[in-house]
LUMKOLNU-75224 format. One line per 5 residues: number of its first residue (from 1); their letters; for each residue x, y, z of N, C-alpha, C. Coordinates in steps of 0.1 Angstrom, whole numbers. Example, Ala and Ser with C-alpha at 12.3 -4.5 7.8 and 13.67 -1.06 7.14 Angstrom:
% residues 2
1 = AS = 132:-57:78:123:-45:78:132:-33:78 | 128:-22:71:137:-11:71:129:0:79 .
***
This chain:
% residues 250
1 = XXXXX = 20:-161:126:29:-172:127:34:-173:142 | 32:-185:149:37:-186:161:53:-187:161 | 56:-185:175:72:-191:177:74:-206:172 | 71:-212:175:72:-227:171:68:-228:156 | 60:-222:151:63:-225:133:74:-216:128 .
6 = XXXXX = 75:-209:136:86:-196:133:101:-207:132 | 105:-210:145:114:-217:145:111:-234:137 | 104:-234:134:103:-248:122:106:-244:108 | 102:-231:107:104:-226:92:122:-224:89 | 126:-221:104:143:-215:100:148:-226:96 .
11 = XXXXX = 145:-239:111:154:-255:107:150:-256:93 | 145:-254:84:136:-260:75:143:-252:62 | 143:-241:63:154:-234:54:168:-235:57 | 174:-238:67:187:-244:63:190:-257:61 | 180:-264:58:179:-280:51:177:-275:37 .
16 = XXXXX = 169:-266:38:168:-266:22:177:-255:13 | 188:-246:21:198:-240:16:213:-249:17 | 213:-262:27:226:-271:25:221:-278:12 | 208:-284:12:201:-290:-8:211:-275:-17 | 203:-268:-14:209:-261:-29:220:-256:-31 .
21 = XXXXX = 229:-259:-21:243:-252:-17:249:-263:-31 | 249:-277:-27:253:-286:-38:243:-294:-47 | 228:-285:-46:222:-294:-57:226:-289:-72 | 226:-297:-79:233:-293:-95:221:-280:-98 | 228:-274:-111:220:-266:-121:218:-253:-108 .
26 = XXXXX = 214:-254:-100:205:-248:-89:215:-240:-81 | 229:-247:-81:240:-243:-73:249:-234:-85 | 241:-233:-94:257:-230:-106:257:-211:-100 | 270:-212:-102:278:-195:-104:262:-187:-106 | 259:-187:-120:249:-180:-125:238:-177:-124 .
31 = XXXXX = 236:-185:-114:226:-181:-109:222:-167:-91 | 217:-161:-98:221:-149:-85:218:-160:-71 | 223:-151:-61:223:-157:-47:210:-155:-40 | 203:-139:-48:190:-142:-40:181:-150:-47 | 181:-154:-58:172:-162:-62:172:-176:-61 .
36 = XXXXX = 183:-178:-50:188:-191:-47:182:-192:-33 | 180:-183:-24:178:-179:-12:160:-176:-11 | 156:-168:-23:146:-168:-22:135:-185:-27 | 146:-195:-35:136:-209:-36:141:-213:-23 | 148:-216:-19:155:-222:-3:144:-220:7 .
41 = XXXXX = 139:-208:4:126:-200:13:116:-205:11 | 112:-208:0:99:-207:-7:99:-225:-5 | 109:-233:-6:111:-247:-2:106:-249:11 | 115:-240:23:111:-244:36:95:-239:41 | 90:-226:35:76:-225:34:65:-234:30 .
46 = XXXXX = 68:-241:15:61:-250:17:59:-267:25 | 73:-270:30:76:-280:40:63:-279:43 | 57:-268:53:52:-264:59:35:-271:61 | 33:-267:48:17:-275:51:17:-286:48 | 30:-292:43:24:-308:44:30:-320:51 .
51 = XXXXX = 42:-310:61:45:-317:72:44:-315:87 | 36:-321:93:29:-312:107:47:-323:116 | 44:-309:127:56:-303:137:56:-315:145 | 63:-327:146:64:-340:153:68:-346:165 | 82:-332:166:89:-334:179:87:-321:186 .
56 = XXXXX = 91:-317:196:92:-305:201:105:-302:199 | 104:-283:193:114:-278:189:122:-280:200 | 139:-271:197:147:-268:206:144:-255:213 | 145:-253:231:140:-243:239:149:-233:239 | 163:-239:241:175:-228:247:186:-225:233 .
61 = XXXXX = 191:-218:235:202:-217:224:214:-226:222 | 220:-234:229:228:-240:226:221:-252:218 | 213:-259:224:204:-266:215:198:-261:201 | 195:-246:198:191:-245:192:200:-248:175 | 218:-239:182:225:-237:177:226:-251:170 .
66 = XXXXX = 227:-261:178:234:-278:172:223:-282:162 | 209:-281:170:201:-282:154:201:-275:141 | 203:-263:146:207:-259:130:217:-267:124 | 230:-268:130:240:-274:123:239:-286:121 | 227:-292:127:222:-308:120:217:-304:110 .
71 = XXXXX = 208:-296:107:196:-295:96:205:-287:86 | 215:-285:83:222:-279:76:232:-286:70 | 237:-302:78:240:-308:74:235:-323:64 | 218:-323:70:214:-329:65:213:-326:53 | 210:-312:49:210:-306:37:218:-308:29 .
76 = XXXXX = 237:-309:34:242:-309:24:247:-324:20 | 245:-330:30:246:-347:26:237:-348:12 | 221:-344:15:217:-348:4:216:-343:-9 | 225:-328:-7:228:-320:-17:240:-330:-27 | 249:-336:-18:259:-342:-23:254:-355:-29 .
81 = XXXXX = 243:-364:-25:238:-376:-32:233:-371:-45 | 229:-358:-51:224:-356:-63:235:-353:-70 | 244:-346:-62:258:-336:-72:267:-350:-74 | 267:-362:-71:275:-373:-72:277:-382:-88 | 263:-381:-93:265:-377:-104:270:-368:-118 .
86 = XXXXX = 272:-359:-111:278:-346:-119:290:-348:-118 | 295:-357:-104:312:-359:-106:320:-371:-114 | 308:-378:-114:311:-392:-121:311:-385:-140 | 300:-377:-140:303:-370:-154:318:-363:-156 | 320:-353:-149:334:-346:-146:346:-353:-154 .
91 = XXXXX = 342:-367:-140:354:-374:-144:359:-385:-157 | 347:-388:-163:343:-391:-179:351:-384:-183 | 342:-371:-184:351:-362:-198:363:-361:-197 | 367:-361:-185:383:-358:-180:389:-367:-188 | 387:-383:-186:392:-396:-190:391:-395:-205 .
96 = XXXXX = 375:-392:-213:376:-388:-229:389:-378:-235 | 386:-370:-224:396:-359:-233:411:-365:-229 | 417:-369:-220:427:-376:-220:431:-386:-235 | 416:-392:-233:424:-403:-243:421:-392:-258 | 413:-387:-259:412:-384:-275:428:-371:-277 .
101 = XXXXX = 430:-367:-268:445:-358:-264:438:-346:-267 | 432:-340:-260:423:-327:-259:423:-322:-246 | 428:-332:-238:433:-325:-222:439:-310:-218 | 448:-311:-230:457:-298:-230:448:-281:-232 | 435:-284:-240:425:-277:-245:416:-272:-230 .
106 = XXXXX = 424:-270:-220:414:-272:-206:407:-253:-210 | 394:-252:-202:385:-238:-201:376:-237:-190 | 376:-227:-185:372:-223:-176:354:-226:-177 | 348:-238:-168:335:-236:-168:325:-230:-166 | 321:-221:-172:306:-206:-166:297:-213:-157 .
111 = XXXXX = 293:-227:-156:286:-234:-145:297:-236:-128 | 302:-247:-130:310:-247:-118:323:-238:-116 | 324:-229:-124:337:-219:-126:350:-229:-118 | 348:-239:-131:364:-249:-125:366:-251:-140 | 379:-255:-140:388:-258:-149:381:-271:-155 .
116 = XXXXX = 380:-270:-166:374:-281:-173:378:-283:-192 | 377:-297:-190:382:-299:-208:370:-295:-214 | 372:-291:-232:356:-297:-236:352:-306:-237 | 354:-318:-237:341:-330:-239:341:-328:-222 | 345:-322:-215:337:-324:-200:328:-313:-198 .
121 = XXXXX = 330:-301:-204:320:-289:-203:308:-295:-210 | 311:-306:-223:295:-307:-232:289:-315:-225 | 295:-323:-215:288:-337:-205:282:-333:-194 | 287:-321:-188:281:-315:-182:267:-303:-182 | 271:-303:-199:258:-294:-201:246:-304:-204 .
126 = XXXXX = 252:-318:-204:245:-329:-212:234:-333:-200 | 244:-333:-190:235:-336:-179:228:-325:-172 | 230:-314:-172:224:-301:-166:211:-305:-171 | 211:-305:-187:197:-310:-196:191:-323:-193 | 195:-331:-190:187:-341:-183:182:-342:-174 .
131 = XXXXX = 190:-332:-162:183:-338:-151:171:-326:-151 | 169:-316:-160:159:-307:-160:148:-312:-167 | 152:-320:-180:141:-323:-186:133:-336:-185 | 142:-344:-174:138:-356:-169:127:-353:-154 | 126:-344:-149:120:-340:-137:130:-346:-128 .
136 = XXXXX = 144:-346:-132:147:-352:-115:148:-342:-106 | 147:-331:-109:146:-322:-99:133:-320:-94 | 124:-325:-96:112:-328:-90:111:-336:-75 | 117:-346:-85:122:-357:-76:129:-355:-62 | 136:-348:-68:147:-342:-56:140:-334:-42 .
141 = XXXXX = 133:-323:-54:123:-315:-44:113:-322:-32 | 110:-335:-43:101:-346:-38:105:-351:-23 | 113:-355:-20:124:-365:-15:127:-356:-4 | 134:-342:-4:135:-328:2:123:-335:16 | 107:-331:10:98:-327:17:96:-341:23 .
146 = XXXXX = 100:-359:20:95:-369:27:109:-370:37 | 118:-362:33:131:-361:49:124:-359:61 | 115:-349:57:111:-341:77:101:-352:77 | 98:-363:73:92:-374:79:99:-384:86 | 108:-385:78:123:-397:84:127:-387:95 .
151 = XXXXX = 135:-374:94:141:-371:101:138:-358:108 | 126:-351:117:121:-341:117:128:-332:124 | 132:-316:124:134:-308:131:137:-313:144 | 148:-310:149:149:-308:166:144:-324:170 | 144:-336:160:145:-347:166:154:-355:160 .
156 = XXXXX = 152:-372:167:163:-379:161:161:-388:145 | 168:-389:142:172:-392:129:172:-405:127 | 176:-412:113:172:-427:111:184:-430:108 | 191:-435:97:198:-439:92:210:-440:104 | 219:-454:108:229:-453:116:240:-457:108 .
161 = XXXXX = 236:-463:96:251:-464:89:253:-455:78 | 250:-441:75:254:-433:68:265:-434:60 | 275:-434:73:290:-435:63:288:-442:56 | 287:-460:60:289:-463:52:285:-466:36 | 271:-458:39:265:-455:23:270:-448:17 .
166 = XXXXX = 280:-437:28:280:-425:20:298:-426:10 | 307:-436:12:318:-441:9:310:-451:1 | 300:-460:-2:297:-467:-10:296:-459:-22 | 286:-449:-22:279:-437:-29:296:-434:-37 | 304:-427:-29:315:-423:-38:323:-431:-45 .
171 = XXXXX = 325:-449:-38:329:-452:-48:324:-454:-59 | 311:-456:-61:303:-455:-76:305:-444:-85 | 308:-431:-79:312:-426:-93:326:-435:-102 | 333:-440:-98:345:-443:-107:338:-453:-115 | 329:-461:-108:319:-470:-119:311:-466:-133 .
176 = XXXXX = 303:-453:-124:295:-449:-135:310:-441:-148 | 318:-433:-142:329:-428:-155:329:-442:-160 | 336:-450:-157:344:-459:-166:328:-467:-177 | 317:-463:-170:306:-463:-184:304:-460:-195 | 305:-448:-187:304:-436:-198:317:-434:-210 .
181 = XXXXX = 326:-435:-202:345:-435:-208:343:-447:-210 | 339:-458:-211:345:-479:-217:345:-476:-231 | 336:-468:-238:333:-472:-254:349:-467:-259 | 350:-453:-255:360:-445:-258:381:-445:-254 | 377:-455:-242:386:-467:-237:394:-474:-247 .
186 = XXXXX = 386:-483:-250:390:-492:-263:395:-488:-276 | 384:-481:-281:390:-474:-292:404:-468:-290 | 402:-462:-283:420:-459:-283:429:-468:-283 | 425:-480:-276:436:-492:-273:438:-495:-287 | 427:-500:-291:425:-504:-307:438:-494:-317 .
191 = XXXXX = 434:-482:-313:444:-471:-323:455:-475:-321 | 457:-469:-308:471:-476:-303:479:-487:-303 | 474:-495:-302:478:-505:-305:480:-511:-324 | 470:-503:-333:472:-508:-348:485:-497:-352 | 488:-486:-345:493:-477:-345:513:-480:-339 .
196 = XXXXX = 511:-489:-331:523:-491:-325:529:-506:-336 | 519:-515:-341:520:-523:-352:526:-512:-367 | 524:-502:-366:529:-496:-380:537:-490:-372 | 539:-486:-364:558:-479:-367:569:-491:-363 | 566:-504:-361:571:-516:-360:577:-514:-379 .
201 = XXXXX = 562:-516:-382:565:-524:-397:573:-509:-405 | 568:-499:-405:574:-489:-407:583:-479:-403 | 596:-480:-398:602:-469:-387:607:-457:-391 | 605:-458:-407:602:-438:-410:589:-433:-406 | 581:-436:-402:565:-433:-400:566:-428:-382 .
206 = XXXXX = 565:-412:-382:564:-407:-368:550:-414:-365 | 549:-424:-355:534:-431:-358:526:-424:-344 | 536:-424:-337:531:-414:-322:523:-402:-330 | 529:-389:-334:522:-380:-340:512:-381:-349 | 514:-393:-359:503:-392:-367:489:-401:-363 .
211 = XXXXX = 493:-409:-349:480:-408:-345:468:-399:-338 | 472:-391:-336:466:-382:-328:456:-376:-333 | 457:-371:-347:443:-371:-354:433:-383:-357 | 440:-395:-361:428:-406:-359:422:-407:-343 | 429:-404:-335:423:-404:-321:413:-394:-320 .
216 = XXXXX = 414:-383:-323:403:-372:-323:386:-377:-330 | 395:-380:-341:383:-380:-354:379:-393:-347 | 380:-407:-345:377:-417:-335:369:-412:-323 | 374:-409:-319:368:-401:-307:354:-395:-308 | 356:-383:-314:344:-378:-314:334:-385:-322 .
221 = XXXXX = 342:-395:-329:325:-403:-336:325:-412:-323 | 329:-419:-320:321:-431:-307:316:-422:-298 | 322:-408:-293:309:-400:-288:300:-396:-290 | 297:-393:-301:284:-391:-305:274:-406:-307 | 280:-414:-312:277:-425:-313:271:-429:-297 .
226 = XXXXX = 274:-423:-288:275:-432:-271:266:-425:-265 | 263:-411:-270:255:-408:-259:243:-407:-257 | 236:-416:-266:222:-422:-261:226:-432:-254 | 239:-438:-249:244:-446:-238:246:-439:-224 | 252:-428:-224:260:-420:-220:243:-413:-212 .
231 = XXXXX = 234:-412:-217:221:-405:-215:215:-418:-205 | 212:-427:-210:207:-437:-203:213:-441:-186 | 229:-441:-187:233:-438:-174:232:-431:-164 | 231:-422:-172:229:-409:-163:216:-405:-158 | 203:-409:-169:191:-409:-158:184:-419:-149 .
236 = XXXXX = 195:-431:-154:193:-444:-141:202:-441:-132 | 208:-429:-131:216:-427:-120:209:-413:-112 | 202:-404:-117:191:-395:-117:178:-402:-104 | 174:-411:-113:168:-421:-107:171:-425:-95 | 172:-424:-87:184:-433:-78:189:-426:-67 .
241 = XXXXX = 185:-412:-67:193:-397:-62:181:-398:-48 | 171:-402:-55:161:-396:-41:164:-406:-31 | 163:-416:-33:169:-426:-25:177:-426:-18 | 192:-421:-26:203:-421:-17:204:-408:-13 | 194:-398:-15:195:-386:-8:187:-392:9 .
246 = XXXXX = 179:-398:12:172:-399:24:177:-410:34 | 185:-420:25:196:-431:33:206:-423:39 | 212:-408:31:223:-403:39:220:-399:47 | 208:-394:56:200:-388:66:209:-395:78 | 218:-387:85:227:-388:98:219:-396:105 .
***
């Protein structure tokens, strides 16, 4: 291996260790660190033969230094166009469990080791399974290797309005929740509202308390009921990742 593939392989693995720093499933707790390190490797290795060397590397170290910390950041930009989805899930369940009053029920997630309700830990496992069994991680991988085409080692880059894709990008998760959360939205309204009509007509009837179990039992049927809705969003949003992983390209 010469110097010059030597130093293409480094740029090359810390683009593909900012990807899996925040690519889903791939980033979780549980998974060891060298076998996270060892695909990050095995990613920038194969870069290798199917993207020939375009620009001339960096010579001196200061240069060398700033490239890395571009190629590190391009990594995590487009680490963050895939994990953007996983937050718009997050913040679903967050909103479900709110309304079904399960919020209080918060547990510690074995994936993101963060504080999470259950219907956000099942949404989350919901989508861990999708995006594995959908090949978006293919995709992902896919998209990885047509970057060093757009944007190659130690040269200049494409995209000049980033930001503003990358502030469009986030505001879309509050879109995709309120998708996934609309079915489960209403129904509550609905409760609540037939619910605030009977302690009107009735004012011995604690009607606050005794809705809380129609909210549950409500609840968990329109979710199960949704999530071949709740599925469909989420891999037209899967869909969609490779894309806005290579528009965020600095």
């Amino acid at each position: 291996m010469t110097h010059e593939q030597m130093l293409f392989w480094m740029l090359a693995f810390l683009r593909s260790s900012g990807l899996l720093l925040l690519t889903p499933v791939f980033s979780g707790k549980n998974i060891p660190v060298p076998i996270r390190i060892g695909i990050a490797g095995f990613l920038a290795y194969s870069v290798g033969g199917y993207v020939p060397m375009q620009t001339a590397l960096p010579g001196d170290v200061a240069t060398l230094i700033v490239a890395a910390l571009h190629e590190f950041l391009i990594g995590l930009l487009m680490g963050i166009a895939v994990r953007l989805t996983f937050y718009a899930i997050e913040m679903a369940g967050q909103i479900i469990s709110t309304e079904m009053g399960l919020v209080m029920s918060s547990q510690i997630d074995p994936l993101s080791q963060n504080q999470s309700s259950p219907v956000g830990t099942a949404l989350f496992y919901l989508g861990s399974l999708l995006f594995l069994i959908s090949g978006a991680h293919h995709m992902v991988f896919a998209a990885f290797v047509r970057s060093f085409e757009i944007a190659p080692p130690g040269g200049s880059s494409g995209a000049q309005n980033a930001g503003d894709i990358f502030v469009q990008a986030t505001g879309n998760i509050f879109l995709i929740a309120l998708q996934i959360s609309g079915p489960l939205l209403a129904i509550n309204f609905v409760i609540t509202l037939a619910f605030a009509i009977l302690g009107k007509a009735a004012p011995g009837i604690n009607a606050f308390a005794e809705s809380f179990s129609v909210r549950i039992l409500a609840g968990l049927v329109v979710l199960g009921l949704t999530l071949g809705l709740t599925a469909h969003v989420v891999l037209s949003q899967f869909a969609q990742a490779p894309e806005l992983m290579l528009r965020l390209i600095p």
